[in-house]
N, CA, C and O atoms as a GROMACS GRO file, in nm:
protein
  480
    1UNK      N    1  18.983  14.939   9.201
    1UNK     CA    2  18.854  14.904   9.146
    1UNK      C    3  18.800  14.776   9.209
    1UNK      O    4  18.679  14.773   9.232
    2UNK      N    5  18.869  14.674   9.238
    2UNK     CA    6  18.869  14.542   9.311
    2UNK      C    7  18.818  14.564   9.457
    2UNK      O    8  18.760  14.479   9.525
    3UNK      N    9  18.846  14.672   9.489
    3UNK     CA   10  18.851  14.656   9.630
    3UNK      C   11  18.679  14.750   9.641
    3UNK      O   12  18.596  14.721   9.728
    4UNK      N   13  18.657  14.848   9.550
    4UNK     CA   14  18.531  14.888   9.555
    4UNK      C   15  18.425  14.823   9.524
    4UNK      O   16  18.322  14.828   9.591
    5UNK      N   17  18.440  14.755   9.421
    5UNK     CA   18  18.352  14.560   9.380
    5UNK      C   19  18.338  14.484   9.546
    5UNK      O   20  18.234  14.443   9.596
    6UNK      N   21  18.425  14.482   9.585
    6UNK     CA   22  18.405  14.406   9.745
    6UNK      C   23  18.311  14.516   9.827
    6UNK      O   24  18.197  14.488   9.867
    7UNK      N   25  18.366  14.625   9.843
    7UNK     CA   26  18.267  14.684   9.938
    7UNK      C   27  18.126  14.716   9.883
    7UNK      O   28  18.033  14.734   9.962
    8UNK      N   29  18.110  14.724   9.751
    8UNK     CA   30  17.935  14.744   9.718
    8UNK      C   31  17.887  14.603   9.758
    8UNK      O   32  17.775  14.586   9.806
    9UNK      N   33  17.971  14.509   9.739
    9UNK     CA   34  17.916  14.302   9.793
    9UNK      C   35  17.879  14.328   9.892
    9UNK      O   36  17.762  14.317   9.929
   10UNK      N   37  18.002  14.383   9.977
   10UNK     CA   38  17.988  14.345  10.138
   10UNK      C   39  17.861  14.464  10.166
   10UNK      O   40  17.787  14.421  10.254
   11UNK      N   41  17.822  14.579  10.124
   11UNK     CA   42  17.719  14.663  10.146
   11UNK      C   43  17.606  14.601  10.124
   11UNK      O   44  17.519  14.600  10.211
   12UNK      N   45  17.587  14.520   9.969
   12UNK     CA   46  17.470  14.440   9.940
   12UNK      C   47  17.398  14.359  10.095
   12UNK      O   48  17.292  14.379  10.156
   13UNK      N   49  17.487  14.286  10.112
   13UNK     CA   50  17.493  14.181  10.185
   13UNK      C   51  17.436  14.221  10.295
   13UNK      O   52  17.325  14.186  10.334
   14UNK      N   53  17.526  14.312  10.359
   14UNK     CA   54  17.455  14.334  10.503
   14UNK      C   55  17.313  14.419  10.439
   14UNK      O   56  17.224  14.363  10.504
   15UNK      N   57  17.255  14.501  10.368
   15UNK     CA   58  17.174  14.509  10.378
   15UNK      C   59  17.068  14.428  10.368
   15UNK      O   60  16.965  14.442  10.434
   16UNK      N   61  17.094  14.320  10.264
   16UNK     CA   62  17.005  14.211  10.274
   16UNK      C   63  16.974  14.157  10.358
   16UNK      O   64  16.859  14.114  10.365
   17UNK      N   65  17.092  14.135  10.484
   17UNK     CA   66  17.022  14.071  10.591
   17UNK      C   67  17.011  14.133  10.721
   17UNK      O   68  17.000  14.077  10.830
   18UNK      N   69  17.017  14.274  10.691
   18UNK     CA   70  16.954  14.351  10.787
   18UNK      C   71  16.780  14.318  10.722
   18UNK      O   72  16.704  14.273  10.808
   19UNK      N   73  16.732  14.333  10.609
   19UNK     CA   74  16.607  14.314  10.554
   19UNK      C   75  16.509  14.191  10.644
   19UNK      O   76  16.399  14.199  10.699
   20UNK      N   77  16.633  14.049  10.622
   20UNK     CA   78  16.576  13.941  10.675
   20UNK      C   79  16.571  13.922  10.793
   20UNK      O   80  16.500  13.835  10.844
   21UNK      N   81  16.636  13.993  10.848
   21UNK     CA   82  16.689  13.999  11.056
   21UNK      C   83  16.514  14.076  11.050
   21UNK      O   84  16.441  13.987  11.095
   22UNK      N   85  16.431  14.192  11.016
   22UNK     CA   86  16.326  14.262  11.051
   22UNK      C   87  16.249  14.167  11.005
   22UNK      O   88  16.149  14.163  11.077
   23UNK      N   89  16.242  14.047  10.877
   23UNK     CA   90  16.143  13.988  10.875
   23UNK      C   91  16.075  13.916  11.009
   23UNK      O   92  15.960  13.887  11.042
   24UNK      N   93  16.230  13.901  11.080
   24UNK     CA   94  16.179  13.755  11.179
   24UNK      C   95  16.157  13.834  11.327
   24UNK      O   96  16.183  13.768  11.428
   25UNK      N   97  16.124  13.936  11.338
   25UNK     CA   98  16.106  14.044  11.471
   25UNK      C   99  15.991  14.031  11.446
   25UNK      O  100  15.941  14.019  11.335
   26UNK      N  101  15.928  14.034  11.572
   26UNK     CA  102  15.760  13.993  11.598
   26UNK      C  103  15.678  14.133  11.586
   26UNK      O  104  15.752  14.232  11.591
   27UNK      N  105  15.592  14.149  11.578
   27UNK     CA  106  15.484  14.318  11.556
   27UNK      C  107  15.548  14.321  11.694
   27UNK      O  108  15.593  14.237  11.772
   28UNK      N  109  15.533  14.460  11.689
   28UNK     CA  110  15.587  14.587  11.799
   28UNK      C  111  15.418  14.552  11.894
   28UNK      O  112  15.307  14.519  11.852
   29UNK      N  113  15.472  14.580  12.034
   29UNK     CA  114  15.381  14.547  12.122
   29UNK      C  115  15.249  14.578  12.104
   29UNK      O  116  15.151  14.506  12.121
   30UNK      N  117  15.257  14.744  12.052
   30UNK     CA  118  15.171  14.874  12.021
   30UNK      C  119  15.065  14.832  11.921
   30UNK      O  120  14.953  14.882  11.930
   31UNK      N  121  15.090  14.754  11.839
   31UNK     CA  122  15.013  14.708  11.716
   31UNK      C  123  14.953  14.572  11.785
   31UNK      O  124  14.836  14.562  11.821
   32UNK      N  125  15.037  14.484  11.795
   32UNK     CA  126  14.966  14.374  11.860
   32UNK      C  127  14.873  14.379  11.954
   32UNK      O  128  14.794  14.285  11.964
   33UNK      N  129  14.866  14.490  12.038
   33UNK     CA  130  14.806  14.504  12.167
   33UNK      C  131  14.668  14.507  12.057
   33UNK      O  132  14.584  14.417  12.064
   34UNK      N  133  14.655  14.619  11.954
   34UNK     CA  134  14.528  14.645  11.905
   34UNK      C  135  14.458  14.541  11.812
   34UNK      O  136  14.337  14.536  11.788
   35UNK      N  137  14.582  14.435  11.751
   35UNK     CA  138  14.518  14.353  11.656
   35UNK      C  139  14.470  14.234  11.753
   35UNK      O  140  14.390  14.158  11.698
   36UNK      N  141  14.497  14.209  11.861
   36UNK     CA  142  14.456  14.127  11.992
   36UNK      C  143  14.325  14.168  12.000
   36UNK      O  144  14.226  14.103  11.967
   37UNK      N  145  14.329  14.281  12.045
   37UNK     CA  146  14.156  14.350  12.101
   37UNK      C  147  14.097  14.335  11.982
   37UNK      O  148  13.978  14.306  11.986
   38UNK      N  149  14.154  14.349  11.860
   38UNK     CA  150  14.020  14.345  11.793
   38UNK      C  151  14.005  14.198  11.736
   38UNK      O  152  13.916  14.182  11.653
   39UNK      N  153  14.064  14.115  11.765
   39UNK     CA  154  14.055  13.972  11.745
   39UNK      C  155  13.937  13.910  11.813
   39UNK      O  156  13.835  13.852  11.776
   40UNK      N  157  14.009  13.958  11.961
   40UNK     CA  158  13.899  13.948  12.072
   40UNK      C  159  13.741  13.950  12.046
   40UNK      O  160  13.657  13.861  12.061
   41UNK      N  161  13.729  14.105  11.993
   41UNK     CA  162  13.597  14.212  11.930
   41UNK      C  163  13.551  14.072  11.875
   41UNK      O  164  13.458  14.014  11.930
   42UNK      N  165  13.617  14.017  11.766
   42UNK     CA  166  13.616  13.975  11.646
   42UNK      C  167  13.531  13.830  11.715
   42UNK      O  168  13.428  13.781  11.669
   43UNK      N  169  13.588  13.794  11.805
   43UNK     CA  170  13.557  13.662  11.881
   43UNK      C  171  13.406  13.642  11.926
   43UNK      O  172  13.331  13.547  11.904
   44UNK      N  173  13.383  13.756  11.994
   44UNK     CA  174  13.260  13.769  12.090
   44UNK      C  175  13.105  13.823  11.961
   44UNK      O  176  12.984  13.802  11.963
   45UNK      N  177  13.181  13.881  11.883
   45UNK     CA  178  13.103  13.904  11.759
   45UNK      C  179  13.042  13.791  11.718
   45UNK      O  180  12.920  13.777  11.717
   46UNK      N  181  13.139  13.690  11.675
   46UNK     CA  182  13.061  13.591  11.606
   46UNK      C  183  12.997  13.508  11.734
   46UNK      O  184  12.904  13.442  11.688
   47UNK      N  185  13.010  13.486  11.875
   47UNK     CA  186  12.942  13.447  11.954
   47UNK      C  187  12.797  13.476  11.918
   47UNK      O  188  12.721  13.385  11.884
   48UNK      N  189  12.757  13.619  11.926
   48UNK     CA  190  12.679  13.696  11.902
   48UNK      C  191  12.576  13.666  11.784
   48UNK      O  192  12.453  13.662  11.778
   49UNK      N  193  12.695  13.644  11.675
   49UNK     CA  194  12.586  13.560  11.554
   49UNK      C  195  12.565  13.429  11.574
   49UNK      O  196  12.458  13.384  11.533
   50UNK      N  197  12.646  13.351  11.632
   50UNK     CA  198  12.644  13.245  11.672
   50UNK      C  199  12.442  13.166  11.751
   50UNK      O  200  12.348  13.093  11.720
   51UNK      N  201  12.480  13.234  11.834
   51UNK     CA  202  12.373  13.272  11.970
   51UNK      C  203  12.231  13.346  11.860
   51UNK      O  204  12.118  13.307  11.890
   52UNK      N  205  12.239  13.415  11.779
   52UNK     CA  206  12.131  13.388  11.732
   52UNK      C  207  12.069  13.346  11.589
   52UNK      O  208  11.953  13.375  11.561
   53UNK      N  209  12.170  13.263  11.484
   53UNK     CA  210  12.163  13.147  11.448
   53UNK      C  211  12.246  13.033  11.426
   53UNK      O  212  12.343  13.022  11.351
   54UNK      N  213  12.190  12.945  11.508
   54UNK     CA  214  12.301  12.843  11.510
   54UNK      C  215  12.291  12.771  11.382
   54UNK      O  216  12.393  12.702  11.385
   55UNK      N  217  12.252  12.754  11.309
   55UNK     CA  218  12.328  12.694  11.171
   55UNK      C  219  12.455  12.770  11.124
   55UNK      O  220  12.506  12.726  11.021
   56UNK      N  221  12.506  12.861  11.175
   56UNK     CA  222  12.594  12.946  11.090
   56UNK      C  223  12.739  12.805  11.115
   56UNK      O  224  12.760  12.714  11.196
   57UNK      N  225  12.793  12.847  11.020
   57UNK     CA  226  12.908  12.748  11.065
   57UNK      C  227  13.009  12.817  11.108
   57UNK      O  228  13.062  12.910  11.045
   58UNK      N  229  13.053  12.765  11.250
   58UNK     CA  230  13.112  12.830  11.366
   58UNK      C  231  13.287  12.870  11.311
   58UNK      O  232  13.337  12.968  11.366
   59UNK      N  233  13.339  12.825  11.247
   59UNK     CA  234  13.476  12.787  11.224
   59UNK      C  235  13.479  12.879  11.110
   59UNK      O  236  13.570  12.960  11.127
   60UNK      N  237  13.398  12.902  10.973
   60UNK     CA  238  13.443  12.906  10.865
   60UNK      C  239  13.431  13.094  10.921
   60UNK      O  240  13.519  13.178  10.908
   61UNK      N  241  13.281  13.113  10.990
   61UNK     CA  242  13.254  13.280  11.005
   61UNK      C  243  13.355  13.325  11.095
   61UNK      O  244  13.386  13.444  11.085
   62UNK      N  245  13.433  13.233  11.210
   62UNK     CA  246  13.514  13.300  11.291
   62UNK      C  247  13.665  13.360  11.231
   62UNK      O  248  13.735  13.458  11.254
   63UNK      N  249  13.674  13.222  11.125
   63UNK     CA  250  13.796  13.268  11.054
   63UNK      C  251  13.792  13.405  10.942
   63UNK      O  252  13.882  13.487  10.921
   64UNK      N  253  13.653  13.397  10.879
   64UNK     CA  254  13.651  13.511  10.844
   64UNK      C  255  13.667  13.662  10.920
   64UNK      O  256  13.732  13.758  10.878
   65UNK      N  257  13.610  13.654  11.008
   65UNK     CA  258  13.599  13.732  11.106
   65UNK      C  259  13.752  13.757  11.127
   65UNK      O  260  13.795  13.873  11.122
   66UNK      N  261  13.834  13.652  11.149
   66UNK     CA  262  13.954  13.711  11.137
   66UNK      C  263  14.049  13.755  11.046
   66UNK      O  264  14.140  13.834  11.073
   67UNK      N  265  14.032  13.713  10.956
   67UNK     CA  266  14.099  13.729  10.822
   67UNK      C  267  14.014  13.888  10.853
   67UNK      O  268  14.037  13.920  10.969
   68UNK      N  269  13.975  13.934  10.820
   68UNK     CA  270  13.914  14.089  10.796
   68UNK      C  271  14.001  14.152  10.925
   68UNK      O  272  14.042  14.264  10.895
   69UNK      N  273  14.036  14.116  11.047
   69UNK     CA  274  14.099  14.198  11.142
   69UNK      C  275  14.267  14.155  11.120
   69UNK      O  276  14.347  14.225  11.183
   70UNK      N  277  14.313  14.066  11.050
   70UNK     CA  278  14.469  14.099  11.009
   70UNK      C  279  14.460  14.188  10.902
   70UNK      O  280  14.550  14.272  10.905
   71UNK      N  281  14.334  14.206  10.748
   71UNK     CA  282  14.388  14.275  10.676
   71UNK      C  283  14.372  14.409  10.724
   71UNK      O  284  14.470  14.483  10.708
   72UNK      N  285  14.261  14.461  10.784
   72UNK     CA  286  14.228  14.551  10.871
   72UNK      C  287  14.395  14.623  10.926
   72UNK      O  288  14.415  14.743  10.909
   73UNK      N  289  14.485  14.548  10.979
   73UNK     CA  290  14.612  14.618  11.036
   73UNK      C  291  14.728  14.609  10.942
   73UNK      O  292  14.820  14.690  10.934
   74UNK      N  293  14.706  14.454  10.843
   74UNK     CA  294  14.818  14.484  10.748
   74UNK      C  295  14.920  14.372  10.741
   74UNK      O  296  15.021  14.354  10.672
   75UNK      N  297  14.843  14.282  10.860
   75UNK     CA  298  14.963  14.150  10.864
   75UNK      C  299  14.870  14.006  10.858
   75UNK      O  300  14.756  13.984  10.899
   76UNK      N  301  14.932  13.950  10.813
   76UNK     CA  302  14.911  13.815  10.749
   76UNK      C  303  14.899  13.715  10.938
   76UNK      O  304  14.947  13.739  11.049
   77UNK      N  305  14.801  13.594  10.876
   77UNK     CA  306  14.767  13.506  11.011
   77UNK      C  307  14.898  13.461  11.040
   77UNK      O  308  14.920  13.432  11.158
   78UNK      N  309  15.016  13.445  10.934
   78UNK     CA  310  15.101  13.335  10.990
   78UNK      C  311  15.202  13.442  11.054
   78UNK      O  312  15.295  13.388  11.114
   79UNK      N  313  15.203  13.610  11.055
   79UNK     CA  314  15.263  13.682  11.116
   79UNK      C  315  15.242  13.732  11.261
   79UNK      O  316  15.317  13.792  11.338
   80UNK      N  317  15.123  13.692  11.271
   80UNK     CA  318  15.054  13.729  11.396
   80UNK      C  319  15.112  13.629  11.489
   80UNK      O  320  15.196  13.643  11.578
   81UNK      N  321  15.032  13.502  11.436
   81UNK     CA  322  15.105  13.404  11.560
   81UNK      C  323  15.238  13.338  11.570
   81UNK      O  324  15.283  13.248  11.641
   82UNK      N  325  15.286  13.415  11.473
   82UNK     CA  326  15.485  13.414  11.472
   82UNK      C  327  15.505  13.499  11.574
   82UNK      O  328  15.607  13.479  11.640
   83UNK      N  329  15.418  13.610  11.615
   83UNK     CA  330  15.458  13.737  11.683
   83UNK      C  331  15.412  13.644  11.837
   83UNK      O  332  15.480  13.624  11.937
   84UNK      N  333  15.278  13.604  11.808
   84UNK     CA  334  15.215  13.563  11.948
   84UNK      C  335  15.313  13.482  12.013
   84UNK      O  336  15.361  13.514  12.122
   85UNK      N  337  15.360  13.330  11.919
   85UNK     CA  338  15.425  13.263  11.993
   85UNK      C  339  15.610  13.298  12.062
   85UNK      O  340  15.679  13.238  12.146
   86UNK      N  341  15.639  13.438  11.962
   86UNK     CA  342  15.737  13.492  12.035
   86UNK      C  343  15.684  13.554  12.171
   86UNK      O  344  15.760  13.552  12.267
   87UNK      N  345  15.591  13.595  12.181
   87UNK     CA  346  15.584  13.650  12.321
   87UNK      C  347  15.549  13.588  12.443
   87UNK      O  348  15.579  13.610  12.560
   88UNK      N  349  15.477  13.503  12.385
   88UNK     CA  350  15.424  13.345  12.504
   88UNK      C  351  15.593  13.299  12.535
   88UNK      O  352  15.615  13.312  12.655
   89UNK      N  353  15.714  13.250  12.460
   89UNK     CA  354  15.794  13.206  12.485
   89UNK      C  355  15.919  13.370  12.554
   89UNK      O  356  16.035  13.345  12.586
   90UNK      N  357  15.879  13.474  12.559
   90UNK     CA  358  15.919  13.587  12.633
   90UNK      C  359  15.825  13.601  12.732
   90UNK      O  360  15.720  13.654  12.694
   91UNK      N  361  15.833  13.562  12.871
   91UNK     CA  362  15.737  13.620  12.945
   91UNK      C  363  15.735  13.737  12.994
   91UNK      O  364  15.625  13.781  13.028
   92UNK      N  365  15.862  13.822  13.012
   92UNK     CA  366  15.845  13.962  13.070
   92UNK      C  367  15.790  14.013  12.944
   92UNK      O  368  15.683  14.068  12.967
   93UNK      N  369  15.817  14.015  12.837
   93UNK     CA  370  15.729  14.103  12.734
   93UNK      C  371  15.605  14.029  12.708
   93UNK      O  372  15.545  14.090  12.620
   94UNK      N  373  15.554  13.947  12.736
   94UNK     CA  374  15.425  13.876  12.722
   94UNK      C  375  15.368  13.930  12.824
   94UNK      O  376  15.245  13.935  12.820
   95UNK      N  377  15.422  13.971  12.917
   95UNK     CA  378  15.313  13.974  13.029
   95UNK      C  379  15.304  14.196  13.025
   95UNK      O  380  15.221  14.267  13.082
   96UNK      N  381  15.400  14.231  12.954
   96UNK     CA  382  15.392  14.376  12.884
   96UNK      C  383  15.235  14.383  12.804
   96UNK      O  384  15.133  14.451  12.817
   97UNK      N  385  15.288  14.258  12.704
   97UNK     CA  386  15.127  14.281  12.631
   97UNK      C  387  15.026  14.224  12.674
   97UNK      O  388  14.922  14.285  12.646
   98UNK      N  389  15.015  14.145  12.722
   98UNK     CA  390  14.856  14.128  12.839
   98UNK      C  391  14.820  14.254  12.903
   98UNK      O  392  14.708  14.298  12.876
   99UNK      N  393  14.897  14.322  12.984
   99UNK     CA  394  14.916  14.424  13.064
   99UNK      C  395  14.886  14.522  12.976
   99UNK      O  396  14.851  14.612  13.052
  100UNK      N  397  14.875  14.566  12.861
  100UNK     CA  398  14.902  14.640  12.784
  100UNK      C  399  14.694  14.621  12.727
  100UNK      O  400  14.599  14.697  12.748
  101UNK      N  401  14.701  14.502  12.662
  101UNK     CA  402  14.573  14.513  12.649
  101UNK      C  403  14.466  14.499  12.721
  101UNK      O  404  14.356  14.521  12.672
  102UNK      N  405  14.484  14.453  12.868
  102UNK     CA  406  14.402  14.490  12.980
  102UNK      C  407  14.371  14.607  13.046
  102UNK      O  408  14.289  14.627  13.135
  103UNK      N  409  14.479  14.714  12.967
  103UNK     CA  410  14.448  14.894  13.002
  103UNK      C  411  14.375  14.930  12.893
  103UNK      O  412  14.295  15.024  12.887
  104UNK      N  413  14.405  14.851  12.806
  104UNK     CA  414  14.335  14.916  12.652
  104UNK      C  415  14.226  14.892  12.696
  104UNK      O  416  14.155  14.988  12.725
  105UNK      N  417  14.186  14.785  12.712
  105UNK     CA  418  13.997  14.754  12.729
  105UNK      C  419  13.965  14.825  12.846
  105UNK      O  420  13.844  14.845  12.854
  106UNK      N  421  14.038  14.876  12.950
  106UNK     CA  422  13.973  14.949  13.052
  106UNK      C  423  13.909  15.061  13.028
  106UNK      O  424  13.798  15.103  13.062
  107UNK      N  425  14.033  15.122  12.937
  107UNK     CA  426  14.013  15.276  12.826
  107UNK      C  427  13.885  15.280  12.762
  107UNK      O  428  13.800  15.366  12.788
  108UNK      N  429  13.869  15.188  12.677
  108UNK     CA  430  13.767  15.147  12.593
  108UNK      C  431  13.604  15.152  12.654
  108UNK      O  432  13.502  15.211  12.620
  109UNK      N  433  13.654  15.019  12.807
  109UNK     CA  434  13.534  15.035  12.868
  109UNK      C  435  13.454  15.184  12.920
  109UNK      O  436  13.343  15.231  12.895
  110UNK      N  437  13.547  15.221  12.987
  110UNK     CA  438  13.530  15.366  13.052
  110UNK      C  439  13.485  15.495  12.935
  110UNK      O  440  13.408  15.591  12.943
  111UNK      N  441  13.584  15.439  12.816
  111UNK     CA  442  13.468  15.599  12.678
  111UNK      C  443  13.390  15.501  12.652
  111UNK      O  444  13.391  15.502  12.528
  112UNK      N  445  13.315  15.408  12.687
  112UNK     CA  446  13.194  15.384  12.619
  112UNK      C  447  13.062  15.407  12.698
  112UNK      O  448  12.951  15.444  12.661
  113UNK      N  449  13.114  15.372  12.819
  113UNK     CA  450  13.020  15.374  12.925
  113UNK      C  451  13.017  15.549  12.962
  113UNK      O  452  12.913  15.594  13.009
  114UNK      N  453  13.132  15.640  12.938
  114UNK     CA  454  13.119  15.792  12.939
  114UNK      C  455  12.987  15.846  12.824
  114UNK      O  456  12.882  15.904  12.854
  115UNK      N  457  13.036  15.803  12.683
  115UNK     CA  458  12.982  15.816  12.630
  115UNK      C  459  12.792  15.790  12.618
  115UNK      O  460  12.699  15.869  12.606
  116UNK      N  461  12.800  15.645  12.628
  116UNK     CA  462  12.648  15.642  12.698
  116UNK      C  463  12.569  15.701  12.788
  116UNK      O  464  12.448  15.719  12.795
  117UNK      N  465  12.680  15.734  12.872
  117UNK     CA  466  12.611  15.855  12.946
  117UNK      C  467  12.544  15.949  12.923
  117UNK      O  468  12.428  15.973  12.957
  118UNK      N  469  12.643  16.026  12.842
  118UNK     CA  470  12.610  16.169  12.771
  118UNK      C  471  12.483  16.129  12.644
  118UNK      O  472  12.393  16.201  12.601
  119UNK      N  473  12.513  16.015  12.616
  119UNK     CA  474  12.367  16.061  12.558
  119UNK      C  475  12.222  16.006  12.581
  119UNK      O  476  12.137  15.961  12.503
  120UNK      N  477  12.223  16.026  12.728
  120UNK     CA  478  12.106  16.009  12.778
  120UNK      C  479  12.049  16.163  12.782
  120UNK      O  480  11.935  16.185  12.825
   0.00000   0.00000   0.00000
């Protein structure tokens, strides 16, 4: 009976920190690549309001702007740039996700500009 008390512990245990080992793993490239681009989106947007009224206050609308594109995917600001600054300090996988979202926007560019086409 003693010895089955130890192994449900020792089961607890590692599962618990199998739990906490996934907290501290950065978003999967695949997700980041998209919450990037739409950060980006998110960026040039408020330029956009920016540029045509400048009283807006630059800081408070950009952050909103972002806050709506983490809840949008599901992760919190301080998860994102936990993820970012793991990959800046990985450069072969940093330079995966640059690479990664510089095809995305190519994609993007190319069905939009298809699309405009067609509906001329």
């Amino acid at each position: 009976m003693n010895r089955f008390r130890w192994l449900i512990l020792c089961a607890f245990v590692v599962a618990v920190s199998c739990k906490d080992a996934k907290k501290n793993e950065p978003i999967g490239i695949d997700k980041m690549k998209l919450i990037t681009w739409d950060l980006i989106k998110a960026g040039e947007w408020h330029l956009q309001v920016i540029a045509k009224d400048s009283a807006a206050l630059k800081r408070k609308e950009e952050t909103r702007y972002y806050a709506q594109v983490f809840a949008i995917h599901g992760v919190t600001r301080e998860q994102y740039y936990k993820s970012y600054r793991y990959y800046e300090a990985h450069p072969t996988e940093f330079k995966v996700l640059i690479d990664s979202i510089d095809a995305f926007s190519n994609r993007e560019k190319n069905r939009l500009f298809e699309n405009h086409g067609q509906a001329r």
